[in-house]
PyMOL Python script that loads the backbone (N, CA, C, O; Angstrom):
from pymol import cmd

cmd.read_pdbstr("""\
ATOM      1  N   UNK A   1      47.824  71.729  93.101  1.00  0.00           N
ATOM      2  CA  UNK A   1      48.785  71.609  94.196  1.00  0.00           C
ATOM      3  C   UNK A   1      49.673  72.850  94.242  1.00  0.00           C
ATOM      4  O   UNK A   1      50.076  73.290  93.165  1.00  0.00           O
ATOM      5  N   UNK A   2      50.076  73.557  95.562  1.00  0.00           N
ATOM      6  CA  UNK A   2      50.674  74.813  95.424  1.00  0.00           C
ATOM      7  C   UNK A   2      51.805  73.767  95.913  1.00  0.00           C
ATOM      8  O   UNK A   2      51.893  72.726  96.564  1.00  0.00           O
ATOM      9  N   UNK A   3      52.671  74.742  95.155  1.00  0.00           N
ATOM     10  CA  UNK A   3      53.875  74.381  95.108  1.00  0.00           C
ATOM     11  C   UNK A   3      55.587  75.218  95.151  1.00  0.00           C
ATOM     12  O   UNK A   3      56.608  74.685  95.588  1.00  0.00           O
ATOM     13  N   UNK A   4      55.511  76.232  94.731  1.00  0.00           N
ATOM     14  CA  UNK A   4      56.682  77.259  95.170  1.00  0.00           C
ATOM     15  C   UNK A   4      56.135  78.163  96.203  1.00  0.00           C
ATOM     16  O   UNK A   4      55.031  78.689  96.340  1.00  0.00           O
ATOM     17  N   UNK A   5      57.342  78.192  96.961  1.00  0.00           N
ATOM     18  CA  UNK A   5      57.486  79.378  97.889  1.00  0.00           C
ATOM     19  C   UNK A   5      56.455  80.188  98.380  1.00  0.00           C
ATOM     20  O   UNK A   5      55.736  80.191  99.379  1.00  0.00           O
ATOM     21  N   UNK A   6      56.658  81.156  96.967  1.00  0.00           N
ATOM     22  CA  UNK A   6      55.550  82.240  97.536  1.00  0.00           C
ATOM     23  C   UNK A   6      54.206  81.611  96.862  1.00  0.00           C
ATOM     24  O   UNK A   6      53.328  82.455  96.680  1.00  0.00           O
ATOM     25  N   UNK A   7      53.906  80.380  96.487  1.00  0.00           N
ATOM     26  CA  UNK A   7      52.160  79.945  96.613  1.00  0.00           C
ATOM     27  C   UNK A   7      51.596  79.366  97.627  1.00  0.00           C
ATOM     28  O   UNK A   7      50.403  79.190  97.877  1.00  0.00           O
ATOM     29  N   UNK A   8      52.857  78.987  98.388  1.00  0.00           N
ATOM     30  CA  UNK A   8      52.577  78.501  99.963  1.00  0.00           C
ATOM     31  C   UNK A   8      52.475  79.717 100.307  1.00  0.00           C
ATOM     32  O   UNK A   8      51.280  79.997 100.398  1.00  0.00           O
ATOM     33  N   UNK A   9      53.137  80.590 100.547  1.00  0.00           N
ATOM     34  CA  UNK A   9      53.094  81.910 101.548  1.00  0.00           C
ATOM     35  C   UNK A   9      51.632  82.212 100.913  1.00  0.00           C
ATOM     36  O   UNK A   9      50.770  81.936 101.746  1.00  0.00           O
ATOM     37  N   UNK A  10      51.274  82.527 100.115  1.00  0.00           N
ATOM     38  CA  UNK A  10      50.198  82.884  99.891  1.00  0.00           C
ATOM     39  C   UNK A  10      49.115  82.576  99.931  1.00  0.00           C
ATOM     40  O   UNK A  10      48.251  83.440 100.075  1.00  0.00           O
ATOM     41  N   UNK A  11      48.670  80.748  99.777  1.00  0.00           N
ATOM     42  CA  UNK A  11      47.939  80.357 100.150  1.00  0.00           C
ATOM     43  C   UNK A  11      48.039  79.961 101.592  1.00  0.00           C
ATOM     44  O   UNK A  11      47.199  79.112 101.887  1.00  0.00           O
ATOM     45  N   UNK A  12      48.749  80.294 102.484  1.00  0.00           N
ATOM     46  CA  UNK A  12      48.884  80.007 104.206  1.00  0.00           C
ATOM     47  C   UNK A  12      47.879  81.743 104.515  1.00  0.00           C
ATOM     48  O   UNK A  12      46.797  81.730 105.103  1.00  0.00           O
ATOM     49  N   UNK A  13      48.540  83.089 103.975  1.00  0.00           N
ATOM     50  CA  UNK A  13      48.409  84.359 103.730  1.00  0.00           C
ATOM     51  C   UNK A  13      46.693  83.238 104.160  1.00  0.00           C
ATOM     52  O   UNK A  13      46.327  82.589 105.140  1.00  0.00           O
ATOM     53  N   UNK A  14      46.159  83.519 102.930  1.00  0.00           N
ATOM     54  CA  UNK A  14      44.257  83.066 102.604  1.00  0.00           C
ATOM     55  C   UNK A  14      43.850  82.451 103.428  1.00  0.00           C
ATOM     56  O   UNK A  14      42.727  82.743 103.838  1.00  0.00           O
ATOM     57  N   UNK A  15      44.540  81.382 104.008  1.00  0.00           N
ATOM     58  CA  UNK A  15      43.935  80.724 105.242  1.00  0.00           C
ATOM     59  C   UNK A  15      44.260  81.742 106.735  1.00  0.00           C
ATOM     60  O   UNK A  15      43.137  82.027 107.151  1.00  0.00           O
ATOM     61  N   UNK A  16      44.780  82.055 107.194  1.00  0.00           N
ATOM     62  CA  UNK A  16      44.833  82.926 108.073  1.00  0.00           C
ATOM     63  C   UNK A  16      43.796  84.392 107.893  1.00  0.00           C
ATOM     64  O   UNK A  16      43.297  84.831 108.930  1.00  0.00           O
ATOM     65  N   UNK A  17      43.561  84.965 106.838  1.00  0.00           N
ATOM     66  CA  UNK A  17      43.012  86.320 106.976  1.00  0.00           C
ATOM     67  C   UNK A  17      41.489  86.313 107.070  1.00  0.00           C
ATOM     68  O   UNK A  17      40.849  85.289 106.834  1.00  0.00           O
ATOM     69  N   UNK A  18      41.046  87.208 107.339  1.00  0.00           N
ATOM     70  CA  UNK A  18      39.451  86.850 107.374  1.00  0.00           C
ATOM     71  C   UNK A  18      39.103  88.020 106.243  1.00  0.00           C
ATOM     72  O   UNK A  18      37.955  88.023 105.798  1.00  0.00           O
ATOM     73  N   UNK A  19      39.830  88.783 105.873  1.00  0.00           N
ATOM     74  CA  UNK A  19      39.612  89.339 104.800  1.00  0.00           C
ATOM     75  C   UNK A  19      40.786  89.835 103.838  1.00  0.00           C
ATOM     76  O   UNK A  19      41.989  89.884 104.093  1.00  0.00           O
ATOM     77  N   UNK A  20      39.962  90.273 102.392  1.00  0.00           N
ATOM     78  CA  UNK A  20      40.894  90.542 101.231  1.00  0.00           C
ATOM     79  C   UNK A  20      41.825  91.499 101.803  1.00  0.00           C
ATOM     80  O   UNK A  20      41.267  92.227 102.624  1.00  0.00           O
ATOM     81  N   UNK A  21      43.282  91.779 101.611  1.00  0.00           N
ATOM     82  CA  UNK A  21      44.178  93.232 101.927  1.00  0.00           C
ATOM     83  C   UNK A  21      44.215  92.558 103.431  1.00  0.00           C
ATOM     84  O   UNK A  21      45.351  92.726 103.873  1.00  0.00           O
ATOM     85  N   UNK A  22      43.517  91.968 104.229  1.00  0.00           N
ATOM     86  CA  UNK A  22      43.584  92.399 105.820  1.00  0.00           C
ATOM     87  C   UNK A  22      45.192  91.888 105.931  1.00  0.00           C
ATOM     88  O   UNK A  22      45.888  91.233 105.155  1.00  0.00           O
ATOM     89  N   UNK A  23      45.385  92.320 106.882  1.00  0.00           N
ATOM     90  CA  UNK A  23      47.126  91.850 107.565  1.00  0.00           C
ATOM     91  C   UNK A  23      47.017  90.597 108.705  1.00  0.00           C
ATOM     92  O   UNK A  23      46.318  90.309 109.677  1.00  0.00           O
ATOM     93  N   UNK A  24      47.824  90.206 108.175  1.00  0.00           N
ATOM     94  CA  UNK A  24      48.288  89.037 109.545  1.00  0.00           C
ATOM     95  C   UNK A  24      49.512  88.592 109.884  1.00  0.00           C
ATOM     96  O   UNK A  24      50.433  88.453 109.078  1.00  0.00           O
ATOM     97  N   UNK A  25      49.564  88.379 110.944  1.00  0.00           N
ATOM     98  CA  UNK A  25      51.106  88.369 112.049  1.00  0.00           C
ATOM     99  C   UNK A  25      52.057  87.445 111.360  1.00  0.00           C
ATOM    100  O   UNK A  25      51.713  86.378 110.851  1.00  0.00           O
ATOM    101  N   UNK A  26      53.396  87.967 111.376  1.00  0.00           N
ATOM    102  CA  UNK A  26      54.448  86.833 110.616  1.00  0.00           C
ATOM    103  C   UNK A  26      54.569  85.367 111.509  1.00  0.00           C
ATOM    104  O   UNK A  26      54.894  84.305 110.979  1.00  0.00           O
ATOM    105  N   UNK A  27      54.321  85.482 112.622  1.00  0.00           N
ATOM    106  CA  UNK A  27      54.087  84.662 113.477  1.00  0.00           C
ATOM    107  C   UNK A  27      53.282  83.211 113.375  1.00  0.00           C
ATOM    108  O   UNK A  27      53.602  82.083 113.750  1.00  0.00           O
ATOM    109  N   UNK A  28      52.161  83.697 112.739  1.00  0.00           N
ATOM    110  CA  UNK A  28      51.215  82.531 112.653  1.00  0.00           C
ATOM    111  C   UNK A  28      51.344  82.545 111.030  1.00  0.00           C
ATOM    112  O   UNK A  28      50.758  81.722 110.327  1.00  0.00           O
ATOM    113  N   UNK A  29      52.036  83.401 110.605  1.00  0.00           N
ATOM    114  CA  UNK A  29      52.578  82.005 109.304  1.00  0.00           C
ATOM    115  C   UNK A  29      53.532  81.717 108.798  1.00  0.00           C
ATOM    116  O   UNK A  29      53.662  81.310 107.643  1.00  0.00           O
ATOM    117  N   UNK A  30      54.680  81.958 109.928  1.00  0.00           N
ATOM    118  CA  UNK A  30      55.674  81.056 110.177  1.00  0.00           C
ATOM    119  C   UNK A  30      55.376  79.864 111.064  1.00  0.00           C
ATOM    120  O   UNK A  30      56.035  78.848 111.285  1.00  0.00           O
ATOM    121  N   UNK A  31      54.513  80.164 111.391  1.00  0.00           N
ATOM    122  CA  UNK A  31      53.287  78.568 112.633  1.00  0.00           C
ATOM    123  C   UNK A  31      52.546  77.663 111.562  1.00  0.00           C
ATOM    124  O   UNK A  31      51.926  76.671 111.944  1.00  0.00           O
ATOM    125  N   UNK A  32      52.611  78.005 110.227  1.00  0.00           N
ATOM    126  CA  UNK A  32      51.357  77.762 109.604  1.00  0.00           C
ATOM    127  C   UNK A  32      52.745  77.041 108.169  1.00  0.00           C
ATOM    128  O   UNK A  32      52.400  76.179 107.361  1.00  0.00           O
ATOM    129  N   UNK A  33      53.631  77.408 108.179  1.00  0.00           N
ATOM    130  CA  UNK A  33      54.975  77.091 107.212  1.00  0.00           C
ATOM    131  C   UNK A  33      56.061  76.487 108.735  1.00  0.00           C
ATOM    132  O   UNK A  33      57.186  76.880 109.043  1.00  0.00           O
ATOM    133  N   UNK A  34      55.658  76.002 109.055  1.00  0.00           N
ATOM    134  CA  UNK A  34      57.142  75.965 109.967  1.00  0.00           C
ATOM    135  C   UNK A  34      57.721  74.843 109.608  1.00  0.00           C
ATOM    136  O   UNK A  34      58.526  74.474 110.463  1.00  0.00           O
ATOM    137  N   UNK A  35      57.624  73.924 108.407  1.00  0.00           N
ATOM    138  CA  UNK A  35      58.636  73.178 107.698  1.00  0.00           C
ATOM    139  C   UNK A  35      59.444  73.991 107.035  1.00  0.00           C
ATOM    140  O   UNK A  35      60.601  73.615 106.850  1.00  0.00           O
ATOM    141  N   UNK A  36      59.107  74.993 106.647  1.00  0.00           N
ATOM    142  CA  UNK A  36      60.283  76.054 105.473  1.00  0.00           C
ATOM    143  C   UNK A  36      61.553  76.817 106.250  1.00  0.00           C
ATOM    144  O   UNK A  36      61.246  77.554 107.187  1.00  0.00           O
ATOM    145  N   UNK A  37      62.306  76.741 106.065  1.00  0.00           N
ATOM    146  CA  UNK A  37      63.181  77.287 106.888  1.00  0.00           C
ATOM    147  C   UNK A  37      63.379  78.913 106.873  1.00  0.00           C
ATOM    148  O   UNK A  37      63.464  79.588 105.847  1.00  0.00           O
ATOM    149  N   UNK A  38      63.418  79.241 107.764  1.00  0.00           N
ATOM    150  CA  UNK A  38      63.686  80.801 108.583  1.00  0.00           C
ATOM    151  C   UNK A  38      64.586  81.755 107.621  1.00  0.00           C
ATOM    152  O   UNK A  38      64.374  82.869 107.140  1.00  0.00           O
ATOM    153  N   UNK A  39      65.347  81.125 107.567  1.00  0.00           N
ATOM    154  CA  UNK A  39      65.807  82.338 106.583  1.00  0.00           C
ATOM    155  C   UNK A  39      65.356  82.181 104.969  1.00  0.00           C
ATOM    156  O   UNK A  39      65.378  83.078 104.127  1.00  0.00           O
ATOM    157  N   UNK A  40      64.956  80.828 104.787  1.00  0.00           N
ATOM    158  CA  UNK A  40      64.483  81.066 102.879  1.00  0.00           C
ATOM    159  C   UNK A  40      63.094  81.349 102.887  1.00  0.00           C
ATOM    160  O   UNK A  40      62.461  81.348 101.831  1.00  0.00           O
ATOM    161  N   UNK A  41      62.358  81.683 104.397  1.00  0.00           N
ATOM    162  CA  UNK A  41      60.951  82.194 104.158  1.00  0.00           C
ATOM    163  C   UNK A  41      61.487  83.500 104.217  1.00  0.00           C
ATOM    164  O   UNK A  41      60.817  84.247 103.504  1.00  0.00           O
ATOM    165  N   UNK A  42      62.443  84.092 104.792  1.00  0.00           N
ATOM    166  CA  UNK A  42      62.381  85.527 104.948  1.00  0.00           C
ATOM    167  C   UNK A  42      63.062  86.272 103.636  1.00  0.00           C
ATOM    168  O   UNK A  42      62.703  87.383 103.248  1.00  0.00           O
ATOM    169  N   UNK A  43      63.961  85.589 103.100  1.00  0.00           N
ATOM    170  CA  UNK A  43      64.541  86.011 101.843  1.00  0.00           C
ATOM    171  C   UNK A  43      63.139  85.672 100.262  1.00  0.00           C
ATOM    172  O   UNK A  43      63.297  86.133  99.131  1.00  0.00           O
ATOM    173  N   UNK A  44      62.214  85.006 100.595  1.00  0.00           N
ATOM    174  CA  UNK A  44      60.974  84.873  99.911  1.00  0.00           C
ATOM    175  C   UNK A  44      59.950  85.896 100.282  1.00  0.00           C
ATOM    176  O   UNK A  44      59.089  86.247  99.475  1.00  0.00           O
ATOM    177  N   UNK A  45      60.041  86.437 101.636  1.00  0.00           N
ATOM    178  CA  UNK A  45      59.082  87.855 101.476  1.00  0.00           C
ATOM    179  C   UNK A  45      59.518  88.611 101.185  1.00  0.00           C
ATOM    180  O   UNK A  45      59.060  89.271 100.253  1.00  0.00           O
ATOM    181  N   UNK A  46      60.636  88.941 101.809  1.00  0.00           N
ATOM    182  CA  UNK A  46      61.731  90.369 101.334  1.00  0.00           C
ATOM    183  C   UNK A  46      61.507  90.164  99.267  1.00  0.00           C
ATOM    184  O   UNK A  46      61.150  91.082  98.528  1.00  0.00           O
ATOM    185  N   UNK A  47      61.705  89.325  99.004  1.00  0.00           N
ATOM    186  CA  UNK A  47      61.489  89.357  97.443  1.00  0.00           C
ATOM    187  C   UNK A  47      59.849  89.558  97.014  1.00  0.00           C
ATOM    188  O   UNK A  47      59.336  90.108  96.039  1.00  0.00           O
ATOM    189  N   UNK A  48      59.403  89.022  97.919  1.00  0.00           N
ATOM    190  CA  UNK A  48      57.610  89.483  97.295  1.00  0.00           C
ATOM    191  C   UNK A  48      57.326  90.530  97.542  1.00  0.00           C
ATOM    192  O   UNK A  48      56.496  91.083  96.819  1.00  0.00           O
ATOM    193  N   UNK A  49      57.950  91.301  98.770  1.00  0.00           N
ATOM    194  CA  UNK A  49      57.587  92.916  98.881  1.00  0.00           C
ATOM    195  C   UNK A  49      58.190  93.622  98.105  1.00  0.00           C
ATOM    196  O   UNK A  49      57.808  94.750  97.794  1.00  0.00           O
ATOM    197  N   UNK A  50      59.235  93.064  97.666  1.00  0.00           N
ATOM    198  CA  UNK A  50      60.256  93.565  96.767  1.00  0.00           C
ATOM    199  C   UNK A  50      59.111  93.989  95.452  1.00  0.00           C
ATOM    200  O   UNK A  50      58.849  95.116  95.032  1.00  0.00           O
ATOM    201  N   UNK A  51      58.581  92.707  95.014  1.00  0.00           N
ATOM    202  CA  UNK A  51      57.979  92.641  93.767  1.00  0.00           C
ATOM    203  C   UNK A  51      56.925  93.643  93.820  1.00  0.00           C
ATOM    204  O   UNK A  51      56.816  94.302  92.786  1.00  0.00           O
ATOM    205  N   UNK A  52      56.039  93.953  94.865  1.00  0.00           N
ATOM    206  CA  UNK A  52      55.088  94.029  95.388  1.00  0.00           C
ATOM    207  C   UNK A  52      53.575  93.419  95.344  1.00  0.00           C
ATOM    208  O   UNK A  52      52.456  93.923  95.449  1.00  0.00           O
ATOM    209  N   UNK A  53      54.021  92.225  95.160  1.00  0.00           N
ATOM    210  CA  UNK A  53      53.043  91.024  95.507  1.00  0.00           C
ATOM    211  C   UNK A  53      52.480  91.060  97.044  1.00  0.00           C
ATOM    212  O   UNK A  53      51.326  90.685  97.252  1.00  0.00           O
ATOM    213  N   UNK A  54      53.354  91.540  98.177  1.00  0.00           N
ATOM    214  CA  UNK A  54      52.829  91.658  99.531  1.00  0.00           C
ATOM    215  C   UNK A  54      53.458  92.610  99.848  1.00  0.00           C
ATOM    216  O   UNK A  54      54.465  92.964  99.234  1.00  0.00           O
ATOM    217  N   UNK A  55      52.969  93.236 100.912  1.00  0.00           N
ATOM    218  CA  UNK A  55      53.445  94.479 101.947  1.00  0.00           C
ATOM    219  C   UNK A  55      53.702  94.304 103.035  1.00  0.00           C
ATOM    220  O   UNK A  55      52.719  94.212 103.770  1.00  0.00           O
ATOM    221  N   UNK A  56      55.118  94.165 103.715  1.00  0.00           N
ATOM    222  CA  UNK A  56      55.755  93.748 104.995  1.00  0.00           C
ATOM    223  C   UNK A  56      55.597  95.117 105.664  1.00  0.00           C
ATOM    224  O   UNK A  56      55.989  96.144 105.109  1.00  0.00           O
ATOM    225  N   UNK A  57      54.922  95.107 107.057  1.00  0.00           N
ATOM    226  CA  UNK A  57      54.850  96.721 107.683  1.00  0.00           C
ATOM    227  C   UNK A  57      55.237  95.763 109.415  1.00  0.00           C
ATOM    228  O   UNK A  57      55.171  94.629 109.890  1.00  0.00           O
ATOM    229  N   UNK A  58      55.625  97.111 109.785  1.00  0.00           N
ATOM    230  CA  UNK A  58      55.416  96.711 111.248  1.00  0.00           C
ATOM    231  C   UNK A  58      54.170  96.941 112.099  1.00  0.00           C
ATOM    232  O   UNK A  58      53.323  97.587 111.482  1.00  0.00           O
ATOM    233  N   UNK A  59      53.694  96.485 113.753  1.00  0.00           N
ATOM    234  CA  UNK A  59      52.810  96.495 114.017  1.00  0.00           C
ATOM    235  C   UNK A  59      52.920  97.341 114.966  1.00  0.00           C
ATOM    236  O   UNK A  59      53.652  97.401 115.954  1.00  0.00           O
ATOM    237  N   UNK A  60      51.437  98.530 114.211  1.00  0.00           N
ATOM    238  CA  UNK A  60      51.526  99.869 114.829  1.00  0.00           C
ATOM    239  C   UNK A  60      51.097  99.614 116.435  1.00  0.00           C
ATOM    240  O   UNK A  60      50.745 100.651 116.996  1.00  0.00           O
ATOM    241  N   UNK A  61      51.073  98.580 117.144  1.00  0.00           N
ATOM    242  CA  UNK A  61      50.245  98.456 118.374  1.00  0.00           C
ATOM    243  C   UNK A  61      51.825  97.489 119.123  1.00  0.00           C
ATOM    244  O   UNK A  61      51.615  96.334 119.496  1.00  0.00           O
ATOM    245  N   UNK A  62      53.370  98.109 119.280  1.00  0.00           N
ATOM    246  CA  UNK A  62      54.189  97.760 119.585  1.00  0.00           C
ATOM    247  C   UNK A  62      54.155  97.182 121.081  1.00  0.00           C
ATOM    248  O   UNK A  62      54.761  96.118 121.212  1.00  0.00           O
ATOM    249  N   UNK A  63      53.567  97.690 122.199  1.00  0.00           N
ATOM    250  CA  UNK A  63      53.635  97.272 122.847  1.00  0.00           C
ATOM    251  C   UNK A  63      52.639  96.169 123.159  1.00  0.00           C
ATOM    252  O   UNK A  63      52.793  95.879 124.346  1.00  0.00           O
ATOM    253  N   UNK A  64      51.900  95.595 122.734  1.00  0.00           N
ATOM    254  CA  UNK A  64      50.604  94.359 121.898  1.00  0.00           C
ATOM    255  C   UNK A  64      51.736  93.366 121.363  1.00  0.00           C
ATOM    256  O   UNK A  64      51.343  92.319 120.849  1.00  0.00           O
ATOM    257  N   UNK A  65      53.046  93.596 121.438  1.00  0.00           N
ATOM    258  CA  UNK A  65      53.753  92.386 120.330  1.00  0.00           C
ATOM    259  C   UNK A  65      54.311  91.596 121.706  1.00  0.00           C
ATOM    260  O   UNK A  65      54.815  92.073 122.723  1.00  0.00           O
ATOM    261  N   UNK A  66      54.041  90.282 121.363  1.00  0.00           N
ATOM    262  CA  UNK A  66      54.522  88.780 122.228  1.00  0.00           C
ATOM    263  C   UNK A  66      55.793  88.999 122.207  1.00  0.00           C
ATOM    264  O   UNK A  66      56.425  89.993 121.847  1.00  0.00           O
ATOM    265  N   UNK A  67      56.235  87.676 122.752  1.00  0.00           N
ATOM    266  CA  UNK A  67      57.764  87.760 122.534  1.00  0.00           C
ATOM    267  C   UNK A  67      58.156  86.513 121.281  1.00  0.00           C
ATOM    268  O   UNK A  67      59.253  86.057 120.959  1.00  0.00           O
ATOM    269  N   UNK A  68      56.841  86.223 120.789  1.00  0.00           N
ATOM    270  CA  UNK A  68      57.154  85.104 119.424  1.00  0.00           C
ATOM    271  C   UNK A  68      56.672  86.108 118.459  1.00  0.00           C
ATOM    272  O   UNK A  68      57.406  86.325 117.495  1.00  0.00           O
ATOM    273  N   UNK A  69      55.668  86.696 118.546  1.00  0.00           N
ATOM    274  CA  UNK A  69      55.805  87.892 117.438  1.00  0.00           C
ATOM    275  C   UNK A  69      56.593  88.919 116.941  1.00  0.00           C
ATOM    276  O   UNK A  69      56.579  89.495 115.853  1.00  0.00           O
ATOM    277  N   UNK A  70      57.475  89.083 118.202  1.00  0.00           N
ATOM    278  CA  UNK A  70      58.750  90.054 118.079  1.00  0.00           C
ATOM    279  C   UNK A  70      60.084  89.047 117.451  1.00  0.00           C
ATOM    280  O   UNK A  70      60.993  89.689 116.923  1.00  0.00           O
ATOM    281  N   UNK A  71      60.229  87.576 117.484  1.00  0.00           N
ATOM    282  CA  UNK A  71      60.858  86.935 117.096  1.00  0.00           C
ATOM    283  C   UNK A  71      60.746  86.444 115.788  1.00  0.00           C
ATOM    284  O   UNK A  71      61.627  85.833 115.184  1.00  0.00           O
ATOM    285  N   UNK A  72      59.778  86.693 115.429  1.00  0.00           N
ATOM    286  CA  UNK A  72      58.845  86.266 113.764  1.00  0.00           C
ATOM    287  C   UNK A  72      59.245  87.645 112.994  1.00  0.00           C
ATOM    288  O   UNK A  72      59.187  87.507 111.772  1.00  0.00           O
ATOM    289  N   UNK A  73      59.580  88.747 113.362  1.00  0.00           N
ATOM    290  CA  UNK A  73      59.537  89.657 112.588  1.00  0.00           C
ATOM    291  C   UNK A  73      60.880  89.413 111.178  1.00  0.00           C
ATOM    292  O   UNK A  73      61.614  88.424 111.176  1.00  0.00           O
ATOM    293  N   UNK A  74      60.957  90.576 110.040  1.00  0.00           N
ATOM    294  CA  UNK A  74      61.392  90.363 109.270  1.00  0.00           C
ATOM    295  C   UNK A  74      61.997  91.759 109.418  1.00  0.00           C
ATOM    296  O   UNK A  74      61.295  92.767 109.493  1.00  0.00           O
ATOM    297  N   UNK A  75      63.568  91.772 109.464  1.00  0.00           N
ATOM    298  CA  UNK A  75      64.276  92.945 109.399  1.00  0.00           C
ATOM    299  C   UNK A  75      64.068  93.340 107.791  1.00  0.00           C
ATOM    300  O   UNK A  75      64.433  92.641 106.846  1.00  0.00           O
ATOM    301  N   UNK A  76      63.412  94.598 107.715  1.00  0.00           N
ATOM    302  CA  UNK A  76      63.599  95.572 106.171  1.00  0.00           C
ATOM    303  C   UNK A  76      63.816  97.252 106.350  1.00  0.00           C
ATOM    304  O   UNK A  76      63.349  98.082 107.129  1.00  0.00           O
ATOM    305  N   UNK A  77      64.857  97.314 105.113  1.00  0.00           N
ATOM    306  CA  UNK A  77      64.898  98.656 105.853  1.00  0.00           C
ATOM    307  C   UNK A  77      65.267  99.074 107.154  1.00  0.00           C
ATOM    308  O   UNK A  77      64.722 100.133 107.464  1.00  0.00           O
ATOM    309  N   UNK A  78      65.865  98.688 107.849  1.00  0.00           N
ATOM    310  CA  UNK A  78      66.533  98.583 109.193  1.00  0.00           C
ATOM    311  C   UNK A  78      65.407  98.959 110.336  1.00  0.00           C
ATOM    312  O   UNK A  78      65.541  99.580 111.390  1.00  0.00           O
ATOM    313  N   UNK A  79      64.148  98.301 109.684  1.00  0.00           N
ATOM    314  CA  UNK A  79      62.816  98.541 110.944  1.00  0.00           C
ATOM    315  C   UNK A  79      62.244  96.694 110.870  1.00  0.00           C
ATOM    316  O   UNK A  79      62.195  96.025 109.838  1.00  0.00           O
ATOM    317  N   UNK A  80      61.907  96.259 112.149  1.00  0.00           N
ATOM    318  CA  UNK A  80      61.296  95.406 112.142  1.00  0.00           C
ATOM    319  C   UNK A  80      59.674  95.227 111.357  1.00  0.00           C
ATOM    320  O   UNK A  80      58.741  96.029 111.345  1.00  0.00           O
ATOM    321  N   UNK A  81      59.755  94.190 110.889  1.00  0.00           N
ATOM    322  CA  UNK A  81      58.345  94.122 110.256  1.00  0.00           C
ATOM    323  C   UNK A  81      57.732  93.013 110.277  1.00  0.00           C
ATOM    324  O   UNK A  81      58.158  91.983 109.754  1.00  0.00           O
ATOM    325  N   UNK A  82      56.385  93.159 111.051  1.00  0.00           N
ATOM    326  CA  UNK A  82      55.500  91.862 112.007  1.00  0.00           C
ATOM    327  C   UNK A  82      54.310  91.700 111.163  1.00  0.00           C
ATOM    328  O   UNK A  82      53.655  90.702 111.463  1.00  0.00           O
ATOM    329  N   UNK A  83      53.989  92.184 110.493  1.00  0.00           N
ATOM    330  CA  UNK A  83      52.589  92.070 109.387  1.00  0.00           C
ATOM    331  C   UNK A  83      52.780  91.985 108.169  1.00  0.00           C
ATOM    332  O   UNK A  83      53.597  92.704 107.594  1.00  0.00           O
ATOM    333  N   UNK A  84      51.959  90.968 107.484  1.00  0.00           N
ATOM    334  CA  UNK A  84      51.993  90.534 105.814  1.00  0.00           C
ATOM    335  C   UNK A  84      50.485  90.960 105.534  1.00  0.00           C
ATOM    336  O   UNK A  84      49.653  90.689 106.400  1.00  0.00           O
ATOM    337  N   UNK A  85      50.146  91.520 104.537  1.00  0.00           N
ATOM    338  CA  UNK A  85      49.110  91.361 103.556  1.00  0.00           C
ATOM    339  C   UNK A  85      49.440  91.486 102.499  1.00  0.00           C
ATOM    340  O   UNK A  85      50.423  92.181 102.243  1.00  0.00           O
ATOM    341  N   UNK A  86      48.657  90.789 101.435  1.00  0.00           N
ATOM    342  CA  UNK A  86      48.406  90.963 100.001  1.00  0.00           C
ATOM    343  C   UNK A  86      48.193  91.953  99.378  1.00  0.00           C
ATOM    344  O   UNK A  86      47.042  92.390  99.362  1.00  0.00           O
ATOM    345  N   UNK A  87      49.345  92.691  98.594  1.00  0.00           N
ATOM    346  CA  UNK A  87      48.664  93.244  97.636  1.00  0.00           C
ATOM    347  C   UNK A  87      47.393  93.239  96.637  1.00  0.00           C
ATOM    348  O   UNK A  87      47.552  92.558  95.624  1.00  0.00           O
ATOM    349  N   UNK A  88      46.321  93.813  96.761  1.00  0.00           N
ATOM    350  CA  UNK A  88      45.638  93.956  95.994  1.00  0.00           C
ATOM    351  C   UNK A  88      45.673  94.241  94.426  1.00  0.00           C
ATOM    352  O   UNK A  88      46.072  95.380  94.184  1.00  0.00           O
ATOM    353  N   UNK A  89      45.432  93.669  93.582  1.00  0.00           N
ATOM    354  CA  UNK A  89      45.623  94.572  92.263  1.00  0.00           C
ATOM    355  C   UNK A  89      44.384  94.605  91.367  1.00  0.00           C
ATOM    356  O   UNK A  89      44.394  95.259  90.324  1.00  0.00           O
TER     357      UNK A  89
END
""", "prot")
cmd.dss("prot")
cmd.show_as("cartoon", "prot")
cmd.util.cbc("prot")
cmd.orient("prot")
């Protein structure tokens, strides 16, 4: 049974990607977590990128962003950031 934070984020991460490293929208897994609340999912990535367990980037195809994908993003570094993948190790 997953059970903290980032083993949900991570196992939501696995169900969404179609591949290892690939990126996917904060959007659909804040769609995919949307019992967890908004700010303790975002203070849980900011700490996994922190760790570098995942890599928060923004999405190089800006004008391609919804207006729920632009709302899903995660302020870091004073740049929005719309994509999660897994670190590889």
């Amino acid at each position: 049974m997953v059970s903290t934070l980032p083993e949900r984020i991570l196992a939501a991460y696995a169900d969404l990607t179609s591949r290892p490293g690939g990126g996917i929208h904060l959007a659909d897994l804040r769609a995919q977590l949307a019992d967890v609340d908004a700010d303790e999912l975002d203070r849980a990535l900011v700490e996994m990128d922190d760790r570098r367990d995942i890599q928060l980037e923004p999405d190089p195809d800006r004008a391609g962003l919804t207006t729920e994908m632009r709302a899903a993003a995660v302020r870091l570094a004073g740049r929005d950031m719309h994509l999660m993948r897994k670190v590889e190790r």
